[in-house]
PALOGU-276254 format. One line per 8 residues: number of its first residue (from 1); their letters; for each residue x, y, z of N, C-alpha, C, CB. Coordinates in steps of 0.02 Angstrom, whole numbers, plus 50000, padded with zeros to 5 digits. Glycine has a CB too. Example, Ala and Ser with C-alpha at 12.3 -4.5 7.8 and 13.67 -1.06 7.14 Angstrom:
! residues 2
1 = as = 50660/49716/50390/50615/49775/50390/50660/49835/50390/50565/49776/50452 | 50642/49888/50354/50684/49947/50357/50645/50002/50394/50704/49970/50286
! end
This chain:
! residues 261
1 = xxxxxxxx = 48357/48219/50796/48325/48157/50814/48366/48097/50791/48255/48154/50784 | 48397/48105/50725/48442/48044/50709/48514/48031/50764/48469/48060/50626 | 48536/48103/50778/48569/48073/50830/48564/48056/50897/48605/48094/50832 | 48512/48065/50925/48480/48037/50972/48447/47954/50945/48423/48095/50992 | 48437/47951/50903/48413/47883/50893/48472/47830/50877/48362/47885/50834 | 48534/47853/50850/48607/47834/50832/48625/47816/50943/48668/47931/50774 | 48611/47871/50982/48639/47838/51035/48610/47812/51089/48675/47868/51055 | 48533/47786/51070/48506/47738/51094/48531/47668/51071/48444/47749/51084
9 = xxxxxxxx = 48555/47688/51018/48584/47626/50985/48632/47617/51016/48602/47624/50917 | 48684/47627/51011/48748/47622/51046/48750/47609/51127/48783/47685/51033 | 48709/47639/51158/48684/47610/51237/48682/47568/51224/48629/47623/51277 | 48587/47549/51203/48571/47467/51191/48625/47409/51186/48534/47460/51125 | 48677/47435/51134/48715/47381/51104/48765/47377/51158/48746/47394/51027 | 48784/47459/51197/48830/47413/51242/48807/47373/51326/48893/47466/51256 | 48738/47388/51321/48692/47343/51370/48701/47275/51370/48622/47350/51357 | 48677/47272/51280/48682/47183/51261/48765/47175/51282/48665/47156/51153
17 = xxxxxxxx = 48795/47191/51276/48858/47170/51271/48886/47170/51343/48897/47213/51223 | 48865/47214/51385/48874/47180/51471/48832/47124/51493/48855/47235/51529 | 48777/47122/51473/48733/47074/51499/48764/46981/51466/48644/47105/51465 | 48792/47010/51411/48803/46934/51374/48858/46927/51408/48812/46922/51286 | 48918/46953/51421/48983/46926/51442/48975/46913/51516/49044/46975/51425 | 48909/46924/51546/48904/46887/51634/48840/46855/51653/48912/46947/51699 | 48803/46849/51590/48740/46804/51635/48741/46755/51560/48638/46860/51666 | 48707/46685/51604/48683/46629/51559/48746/46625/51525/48615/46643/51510
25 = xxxxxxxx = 48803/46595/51555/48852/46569/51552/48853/46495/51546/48880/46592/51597 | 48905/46470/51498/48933/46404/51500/49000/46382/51504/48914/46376/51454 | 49018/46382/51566/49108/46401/51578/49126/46334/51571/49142/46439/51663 | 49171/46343/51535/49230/46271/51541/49299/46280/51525/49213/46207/51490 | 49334/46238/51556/49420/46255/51553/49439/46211/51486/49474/46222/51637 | 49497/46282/51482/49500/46252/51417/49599/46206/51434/49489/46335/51337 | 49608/46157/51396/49653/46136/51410/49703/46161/51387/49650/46090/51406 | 49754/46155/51409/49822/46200/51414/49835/46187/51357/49882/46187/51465
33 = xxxxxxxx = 49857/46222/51308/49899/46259/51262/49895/46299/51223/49919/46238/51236 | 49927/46308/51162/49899/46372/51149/49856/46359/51046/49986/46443/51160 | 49803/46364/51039/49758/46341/50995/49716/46396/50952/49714/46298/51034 | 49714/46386/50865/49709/46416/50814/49619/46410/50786/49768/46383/50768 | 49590/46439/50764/49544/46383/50753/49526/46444/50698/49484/46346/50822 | 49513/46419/50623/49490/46453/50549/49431/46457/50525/49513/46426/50499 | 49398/46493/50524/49323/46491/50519/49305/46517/50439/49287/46544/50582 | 49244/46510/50401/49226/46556/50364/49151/46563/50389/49238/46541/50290
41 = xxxxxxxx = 49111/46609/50370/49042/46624/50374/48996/46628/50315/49039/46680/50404 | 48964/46620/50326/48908/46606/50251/48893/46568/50211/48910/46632/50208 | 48948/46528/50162/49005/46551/50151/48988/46554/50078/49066/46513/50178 | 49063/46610/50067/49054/46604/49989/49130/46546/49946/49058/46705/49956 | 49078/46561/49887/49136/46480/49853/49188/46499/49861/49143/46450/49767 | 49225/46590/49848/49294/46583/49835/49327/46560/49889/49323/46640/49813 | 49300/46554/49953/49336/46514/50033/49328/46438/50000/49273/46527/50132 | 49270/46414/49979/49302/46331/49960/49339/46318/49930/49274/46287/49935
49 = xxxxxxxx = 49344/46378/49863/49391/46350/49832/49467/46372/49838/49372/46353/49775 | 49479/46430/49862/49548/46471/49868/49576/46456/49929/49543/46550/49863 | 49522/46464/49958/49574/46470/50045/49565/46379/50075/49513/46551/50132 | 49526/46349/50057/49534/46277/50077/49583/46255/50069/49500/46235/50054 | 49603/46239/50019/49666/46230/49987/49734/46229/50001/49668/46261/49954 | 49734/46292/50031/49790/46310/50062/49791/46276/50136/49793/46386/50062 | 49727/46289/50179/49728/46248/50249/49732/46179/50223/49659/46258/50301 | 49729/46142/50188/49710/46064/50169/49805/46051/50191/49672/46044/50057
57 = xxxxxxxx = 49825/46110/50114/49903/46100/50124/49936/46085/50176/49935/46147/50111 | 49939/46122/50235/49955/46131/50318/49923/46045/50352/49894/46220/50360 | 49895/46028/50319/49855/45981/50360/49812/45983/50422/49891/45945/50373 | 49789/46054/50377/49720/46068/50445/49661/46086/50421/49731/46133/50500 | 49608/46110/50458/49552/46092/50441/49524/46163/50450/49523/46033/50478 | 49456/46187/50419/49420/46236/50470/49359/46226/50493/49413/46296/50448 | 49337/46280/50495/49249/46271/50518/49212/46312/50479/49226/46295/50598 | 49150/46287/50463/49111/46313/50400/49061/46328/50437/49094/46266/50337
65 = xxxxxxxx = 49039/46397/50447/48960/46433/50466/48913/46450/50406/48969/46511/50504 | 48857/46402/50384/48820/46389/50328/48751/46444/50345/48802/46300/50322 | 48740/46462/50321/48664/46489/50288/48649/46456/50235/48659/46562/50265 | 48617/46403/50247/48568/46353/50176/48568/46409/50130/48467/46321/50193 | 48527/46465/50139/48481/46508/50093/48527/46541/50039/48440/46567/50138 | 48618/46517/50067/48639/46544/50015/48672/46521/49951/48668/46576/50035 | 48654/46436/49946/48677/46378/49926/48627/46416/49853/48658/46294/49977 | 48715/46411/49788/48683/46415/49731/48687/46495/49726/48610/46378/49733
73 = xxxxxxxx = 48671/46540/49748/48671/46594/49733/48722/46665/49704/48650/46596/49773 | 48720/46696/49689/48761/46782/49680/48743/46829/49732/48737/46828/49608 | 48776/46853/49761/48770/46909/49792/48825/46962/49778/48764/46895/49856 | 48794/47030/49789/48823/47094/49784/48878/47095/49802/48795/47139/49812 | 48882/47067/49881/48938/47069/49912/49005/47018/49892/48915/47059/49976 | 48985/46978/49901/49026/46902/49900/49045/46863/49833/48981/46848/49938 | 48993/46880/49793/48987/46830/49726/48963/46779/49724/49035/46812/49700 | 49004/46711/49697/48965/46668/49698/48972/46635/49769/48974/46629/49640
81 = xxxxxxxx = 48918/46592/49806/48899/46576/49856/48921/46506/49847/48834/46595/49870 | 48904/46469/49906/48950/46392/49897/48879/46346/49873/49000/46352/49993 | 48893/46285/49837/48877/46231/49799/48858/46184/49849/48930/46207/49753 | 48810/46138/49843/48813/46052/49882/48877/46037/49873/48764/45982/49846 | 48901/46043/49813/48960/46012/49780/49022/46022/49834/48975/46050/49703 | 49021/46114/49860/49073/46099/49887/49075/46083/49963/49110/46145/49870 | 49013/46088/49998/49005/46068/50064/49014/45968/50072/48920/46102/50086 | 49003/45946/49997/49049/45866/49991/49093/45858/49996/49057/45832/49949
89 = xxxxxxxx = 49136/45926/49959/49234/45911/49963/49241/45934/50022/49297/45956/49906 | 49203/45984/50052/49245/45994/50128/49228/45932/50180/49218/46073/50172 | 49172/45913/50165/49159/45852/50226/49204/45799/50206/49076/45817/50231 | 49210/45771/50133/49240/45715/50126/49323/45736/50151/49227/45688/50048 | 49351/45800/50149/49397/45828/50172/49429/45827/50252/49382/45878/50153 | 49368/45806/50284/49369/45827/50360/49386/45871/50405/49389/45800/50383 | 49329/45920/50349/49342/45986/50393/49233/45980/50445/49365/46089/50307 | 49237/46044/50460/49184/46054/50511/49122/46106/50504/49220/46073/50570
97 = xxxxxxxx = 49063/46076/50508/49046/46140/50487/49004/46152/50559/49002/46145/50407 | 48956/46235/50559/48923/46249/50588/48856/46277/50591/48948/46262/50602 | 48799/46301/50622/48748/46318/50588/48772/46401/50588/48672/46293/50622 | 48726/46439/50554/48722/46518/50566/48645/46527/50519/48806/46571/50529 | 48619/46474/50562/48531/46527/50523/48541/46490/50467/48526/46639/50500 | 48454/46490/50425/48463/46466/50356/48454/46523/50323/48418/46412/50332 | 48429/46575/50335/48405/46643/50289/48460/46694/50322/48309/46674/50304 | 48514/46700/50372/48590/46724/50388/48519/46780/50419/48674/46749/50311
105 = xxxxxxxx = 48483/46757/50493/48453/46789/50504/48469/46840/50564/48411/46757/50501 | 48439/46915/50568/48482/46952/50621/48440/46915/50695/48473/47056/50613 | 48453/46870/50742/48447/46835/50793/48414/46874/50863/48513/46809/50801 | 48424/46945/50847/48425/46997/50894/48357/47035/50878/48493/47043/50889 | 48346/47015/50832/48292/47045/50807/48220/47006/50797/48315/47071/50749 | 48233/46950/50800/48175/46872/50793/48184/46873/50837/48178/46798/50758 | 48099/46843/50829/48057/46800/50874/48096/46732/50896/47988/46781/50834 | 48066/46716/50964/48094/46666/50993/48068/46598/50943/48071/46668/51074
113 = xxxxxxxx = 48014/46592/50920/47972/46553/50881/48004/46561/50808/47895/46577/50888 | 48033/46609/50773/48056/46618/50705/48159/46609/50733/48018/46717/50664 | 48162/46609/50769/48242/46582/50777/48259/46530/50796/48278/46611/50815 | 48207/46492/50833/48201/46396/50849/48169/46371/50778/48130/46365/50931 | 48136/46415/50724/48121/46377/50665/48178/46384/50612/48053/46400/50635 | 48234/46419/50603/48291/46443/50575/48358/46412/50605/48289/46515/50582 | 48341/46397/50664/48386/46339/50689/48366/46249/50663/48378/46347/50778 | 48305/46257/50659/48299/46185/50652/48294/46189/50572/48232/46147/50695
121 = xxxxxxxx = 48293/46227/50520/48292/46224/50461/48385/46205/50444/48253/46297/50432 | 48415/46258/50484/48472/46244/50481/48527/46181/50480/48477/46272/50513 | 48494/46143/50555/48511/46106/50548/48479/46042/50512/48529/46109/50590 | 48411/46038/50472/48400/46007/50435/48436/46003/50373/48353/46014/50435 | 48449/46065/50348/48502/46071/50275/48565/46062/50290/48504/46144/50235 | 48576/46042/50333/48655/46011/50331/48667/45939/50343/48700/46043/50385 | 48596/45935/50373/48567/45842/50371/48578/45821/50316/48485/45819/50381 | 48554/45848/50283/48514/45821/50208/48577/45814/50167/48450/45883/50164
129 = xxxxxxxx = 48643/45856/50199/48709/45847/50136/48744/45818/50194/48755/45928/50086 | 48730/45776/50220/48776/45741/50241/48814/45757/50322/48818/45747/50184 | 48803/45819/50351/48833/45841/50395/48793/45831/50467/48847/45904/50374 | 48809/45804/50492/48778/45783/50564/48788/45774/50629/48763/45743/50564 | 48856/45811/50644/48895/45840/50687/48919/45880/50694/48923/45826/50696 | 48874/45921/50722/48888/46001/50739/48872/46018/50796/48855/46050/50699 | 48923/46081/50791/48931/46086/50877/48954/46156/50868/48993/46028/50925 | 48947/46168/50838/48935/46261/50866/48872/46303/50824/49022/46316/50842
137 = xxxxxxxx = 48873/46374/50821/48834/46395/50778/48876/46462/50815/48745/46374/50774 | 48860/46497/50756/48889/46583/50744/48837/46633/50721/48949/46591/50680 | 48813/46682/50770/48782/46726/50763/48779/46770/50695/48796/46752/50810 | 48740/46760/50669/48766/46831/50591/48744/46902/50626/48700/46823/50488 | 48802/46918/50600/48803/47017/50607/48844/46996/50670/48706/47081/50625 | 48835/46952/50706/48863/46949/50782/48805/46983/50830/48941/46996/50791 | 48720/46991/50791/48680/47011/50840/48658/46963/50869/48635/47048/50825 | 48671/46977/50923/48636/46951/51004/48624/46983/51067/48672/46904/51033
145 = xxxxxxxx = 48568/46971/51077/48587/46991/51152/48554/46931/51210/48550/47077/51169 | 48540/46956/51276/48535/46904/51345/48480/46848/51310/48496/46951/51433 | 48408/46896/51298/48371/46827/51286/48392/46761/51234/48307/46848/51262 | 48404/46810/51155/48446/46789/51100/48507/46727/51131/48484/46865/51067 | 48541/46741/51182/48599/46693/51204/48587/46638/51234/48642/46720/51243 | 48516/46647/51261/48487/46613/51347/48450/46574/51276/48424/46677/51435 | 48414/46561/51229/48376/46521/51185/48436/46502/51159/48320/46551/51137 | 48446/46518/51144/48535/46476/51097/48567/46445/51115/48593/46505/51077
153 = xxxxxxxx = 48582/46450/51198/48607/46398/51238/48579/46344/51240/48613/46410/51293 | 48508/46335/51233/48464/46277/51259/48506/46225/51196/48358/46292/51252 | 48515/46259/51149/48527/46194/51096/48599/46172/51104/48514/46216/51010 | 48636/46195/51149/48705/46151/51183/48741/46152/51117/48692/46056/51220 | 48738/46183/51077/48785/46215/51030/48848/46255/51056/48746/46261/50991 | 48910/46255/51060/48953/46308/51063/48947/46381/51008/49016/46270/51054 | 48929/46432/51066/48893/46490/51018/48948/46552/51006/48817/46526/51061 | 48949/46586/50935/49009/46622/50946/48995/46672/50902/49076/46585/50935
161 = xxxxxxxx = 49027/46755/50937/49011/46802/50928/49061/46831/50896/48991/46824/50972 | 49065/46886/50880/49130/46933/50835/49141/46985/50868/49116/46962/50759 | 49151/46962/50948/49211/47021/50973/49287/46995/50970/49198/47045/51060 | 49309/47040/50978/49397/46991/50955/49435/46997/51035/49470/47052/50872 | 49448/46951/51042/49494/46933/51106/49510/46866/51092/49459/46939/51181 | 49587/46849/51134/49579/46777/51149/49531/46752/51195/49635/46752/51170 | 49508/46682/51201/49469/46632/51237/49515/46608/51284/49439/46575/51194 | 49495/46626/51352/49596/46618/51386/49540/46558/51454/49666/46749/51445
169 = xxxxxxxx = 49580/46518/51486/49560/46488/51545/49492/46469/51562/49577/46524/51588 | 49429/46476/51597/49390/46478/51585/49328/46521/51551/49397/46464/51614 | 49328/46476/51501/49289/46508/51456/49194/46514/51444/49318/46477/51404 | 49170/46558/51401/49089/46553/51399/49073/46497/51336/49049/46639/51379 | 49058/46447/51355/49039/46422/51267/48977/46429/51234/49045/46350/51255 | 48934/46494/51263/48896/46509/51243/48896/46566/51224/48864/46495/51268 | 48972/46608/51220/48993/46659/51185/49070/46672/51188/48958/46713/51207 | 49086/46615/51139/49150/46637/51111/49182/46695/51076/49159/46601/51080
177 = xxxxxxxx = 49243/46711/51081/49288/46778/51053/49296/46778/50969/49376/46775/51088 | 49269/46804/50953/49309/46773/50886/49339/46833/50837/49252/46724/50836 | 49399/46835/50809/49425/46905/50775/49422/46887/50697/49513/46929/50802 | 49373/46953/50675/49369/46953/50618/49429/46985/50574/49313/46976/50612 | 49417/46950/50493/49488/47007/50451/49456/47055/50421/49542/46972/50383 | 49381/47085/50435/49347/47131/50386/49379/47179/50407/49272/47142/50383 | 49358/47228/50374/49400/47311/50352/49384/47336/50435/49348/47380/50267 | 49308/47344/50449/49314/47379/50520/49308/47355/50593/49272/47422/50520
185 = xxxxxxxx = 49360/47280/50570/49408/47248/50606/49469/47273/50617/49417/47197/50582 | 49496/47311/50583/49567/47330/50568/49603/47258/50517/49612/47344/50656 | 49563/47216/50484/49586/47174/50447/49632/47117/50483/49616/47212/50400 | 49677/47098/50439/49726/47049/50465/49761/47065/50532/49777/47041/50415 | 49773/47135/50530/49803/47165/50589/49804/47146/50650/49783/47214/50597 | 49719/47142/50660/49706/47146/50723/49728/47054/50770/49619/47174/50721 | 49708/47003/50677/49718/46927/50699/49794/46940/50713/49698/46858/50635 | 49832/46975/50679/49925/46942/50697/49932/46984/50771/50010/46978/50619
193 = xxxxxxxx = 49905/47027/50808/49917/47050/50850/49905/47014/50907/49897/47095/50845 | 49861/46978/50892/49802/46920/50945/49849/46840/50935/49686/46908/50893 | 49891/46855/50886/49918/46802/50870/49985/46799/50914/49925/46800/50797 | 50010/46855/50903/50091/46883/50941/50072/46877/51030/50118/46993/50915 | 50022/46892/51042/49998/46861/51121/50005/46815/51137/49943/46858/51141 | 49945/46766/51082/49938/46691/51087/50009/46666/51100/49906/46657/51019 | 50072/46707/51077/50132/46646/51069/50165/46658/51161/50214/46674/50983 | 50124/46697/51200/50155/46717/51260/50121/46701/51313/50167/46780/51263
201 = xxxxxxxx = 50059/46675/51291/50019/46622/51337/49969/46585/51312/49988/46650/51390 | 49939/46541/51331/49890/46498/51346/49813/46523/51309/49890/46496/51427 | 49794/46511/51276/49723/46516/51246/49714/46494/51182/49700/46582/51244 | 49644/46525/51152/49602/46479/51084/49600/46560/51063/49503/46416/51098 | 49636/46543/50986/49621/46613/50962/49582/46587/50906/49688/46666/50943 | 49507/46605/50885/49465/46591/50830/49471/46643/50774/49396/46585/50853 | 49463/46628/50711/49486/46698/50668/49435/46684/50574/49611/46696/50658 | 49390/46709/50600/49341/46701/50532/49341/46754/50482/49266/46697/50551
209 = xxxxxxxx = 49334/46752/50409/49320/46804/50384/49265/46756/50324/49393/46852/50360 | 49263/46789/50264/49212/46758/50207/49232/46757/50158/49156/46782/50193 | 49240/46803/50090/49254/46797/50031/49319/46797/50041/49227/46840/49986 | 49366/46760/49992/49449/46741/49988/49455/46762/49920/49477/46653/50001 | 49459/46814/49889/49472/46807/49827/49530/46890/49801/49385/46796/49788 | 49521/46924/49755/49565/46946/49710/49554/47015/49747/49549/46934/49626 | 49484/47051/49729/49458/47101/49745/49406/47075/49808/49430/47133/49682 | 49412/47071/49856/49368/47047/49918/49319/47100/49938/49413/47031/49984
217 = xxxxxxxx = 49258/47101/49967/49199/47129/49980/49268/47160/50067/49104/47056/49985 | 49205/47214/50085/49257/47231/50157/49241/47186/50216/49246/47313/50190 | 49215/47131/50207/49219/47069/50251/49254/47009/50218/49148/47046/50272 | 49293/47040/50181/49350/46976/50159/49422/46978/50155/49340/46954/50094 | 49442/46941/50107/49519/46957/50108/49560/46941/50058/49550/46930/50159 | 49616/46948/50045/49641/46924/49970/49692/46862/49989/49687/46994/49921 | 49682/46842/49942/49715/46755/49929/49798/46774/49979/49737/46727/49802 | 49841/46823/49948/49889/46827/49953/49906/46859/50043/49903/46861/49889
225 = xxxxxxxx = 49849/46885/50080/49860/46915/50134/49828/46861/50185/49832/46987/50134 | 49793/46805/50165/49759/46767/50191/49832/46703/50190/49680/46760/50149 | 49872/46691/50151/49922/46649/50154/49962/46670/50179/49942/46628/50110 | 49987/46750/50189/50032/46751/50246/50003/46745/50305/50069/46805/50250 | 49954/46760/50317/49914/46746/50400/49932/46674/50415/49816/46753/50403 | 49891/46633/50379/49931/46552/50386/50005/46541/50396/49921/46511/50318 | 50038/46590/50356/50102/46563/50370/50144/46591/50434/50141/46574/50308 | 50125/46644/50472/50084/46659/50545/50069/46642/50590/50046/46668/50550
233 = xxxxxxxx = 50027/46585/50578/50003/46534/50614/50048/46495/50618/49951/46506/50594 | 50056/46463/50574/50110/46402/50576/50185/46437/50610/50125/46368/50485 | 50228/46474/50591/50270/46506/50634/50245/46495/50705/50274/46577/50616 | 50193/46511/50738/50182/46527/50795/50194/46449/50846/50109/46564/50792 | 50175/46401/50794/50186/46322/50835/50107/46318/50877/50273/46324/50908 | 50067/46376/50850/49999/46348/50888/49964/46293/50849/49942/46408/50901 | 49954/46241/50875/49894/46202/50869/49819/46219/50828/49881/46196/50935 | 49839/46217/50756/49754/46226/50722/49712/46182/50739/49745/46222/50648
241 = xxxxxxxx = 49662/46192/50760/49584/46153/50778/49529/46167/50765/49566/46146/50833 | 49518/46145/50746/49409/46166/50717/49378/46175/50782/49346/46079/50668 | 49336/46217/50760/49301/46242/50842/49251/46171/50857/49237/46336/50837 | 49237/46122/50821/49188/46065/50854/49236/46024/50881/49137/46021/50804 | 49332/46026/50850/49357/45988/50900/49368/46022/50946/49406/45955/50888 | 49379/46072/50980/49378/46109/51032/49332/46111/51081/49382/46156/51015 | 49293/46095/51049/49207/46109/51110/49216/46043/51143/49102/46113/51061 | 49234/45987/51080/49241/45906/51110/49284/45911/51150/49262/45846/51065
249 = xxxxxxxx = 49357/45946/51171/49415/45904/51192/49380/45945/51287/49524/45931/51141 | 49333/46035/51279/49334/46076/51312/49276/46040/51347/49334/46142/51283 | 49225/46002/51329/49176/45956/51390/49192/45923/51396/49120/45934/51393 | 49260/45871/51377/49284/45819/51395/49324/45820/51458/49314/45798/51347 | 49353/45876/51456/49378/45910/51502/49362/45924/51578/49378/45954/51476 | 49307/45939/51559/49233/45979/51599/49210/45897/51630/49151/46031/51522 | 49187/45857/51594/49160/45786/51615/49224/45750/51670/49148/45732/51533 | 49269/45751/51638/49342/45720/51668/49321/45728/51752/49427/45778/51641
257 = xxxxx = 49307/45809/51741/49321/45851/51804/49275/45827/51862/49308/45933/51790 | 49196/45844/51839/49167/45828/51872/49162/45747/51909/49129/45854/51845 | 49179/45699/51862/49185/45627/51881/49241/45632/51943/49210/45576/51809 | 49286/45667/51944/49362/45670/51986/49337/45683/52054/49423/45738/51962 | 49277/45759/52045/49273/45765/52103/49231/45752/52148/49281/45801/52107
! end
């Protein structure tokens, strides 16, 4: 029975996963070149404090996917969790943040009524420190499926998932690619591979992970493998961008268009 119940699962999930990549779409072209964009999720402090640092260096920025609920805290996984304190140095920094739930809730699994109240909590706690331009939000776990996407759209957020591909030509901005560095990601691997593409055409490669530190949880990474990735990036001559400047330059685009024609 468990494995029969293991591959209802695996159907289901690859149901959600046809249904999301062709219905309740938000296509827009993305403009020509070829573009980086650094994410963390959750987040925990050692990304404010270790890996910021290093992007600050470069003179670039990332994007921050917040869960309020984890402001102040320890966890098993991650350690210590991020501060008001440091969602000040990244804003006064001009980097970006995004929502992901205030309780890092599974989306796929709530109520339509308990995921419009976790959205608006969300974006109330990022009100309240200062943050008031946001423009994406990131699924936790990466669960979603059709209805989950079709409510998420309404809030004209750029929405983004954790399958790994580039974002090439016209794109969904209601389900972006994004490649993680956790362990059953294949780690860094899989971003420098997505990266060695990027340098041979045209697209937005997004690349999130969470804890930055010594000994990393298996959704993180270490200081020292996370600075050669950057230095990776930069080799490559792609364009780093925060995914809210991206969404801006990608309806501007979109607006241009429609006025033209």
């Amino acid at each position: 029975m468990a494995d029969l119940g293991y591959l209802s699962q695996k159907i289901g999930g690859a149901i959600d996963k046809i249904l999301c990549e062709n219905f309740d779409k938000r296509s827009r072209a993305l403009p020509a070149g070829r573009y980086v964009s650094l994410c963390f999720d959750d987040f925990p402090q050692s990304a404010a404090r270790l890996a910021a640092p290093m992007i600050e260096k470069r003179d670039w920025r990332a994007t921050w996917y917040v869960s309020g609920s984890f402001e102040g805290k320890v966890t098993p996984e991650y350690g210590r969790m991020f501060e008001a304190s440091d969602i000040q140095q990244l804003l006064q920094n001009g980097h970006d943040f995004g929502c992901h739930t205030y309780d890092h809730l599974d989306c796929k699994e709530a109520s339509a009524e308990a995921l419009a109240a976790q959205a608006e909590r969300s974006k109330n706690f990022l009100n309240k420190r200062g943050v008031h331009d946001i423009r994406s939000f990131a699924f936790p776990f990466g669960a979603v499926d059709l209805p989950t996407k079709r409510l998420m759209g309404q809030s004209k957020l750029a929405l983004r998932g954790v399958k790994p591909g580039l974002n090439r030509g016209n794109v969904d901005l209601n389900m972006l690619k994004a490649c993680g560095l956790q362990d059953n990601e294949g780690g860094t691997a899989r971003a420098l591979h997505e990266l060695q593409t990027l340098q041979q055409q045209d697209g937005w490669l997004i690349i999130f992970t969470h804890d930055v530190r010594a000994k990393p949880s298996p959704w993180g990474v270490k200081p020292t493998v996370y600075a050669n990735l950057l230095n990776a990036i930069e080799q490559s001559g792609a364009e780093v961008i925060t995914v809210g400047d991206m969404v801006n330059r990608a309806e501007s685009t979109h607006s241009a268009m429609r006025e033209a024609a």
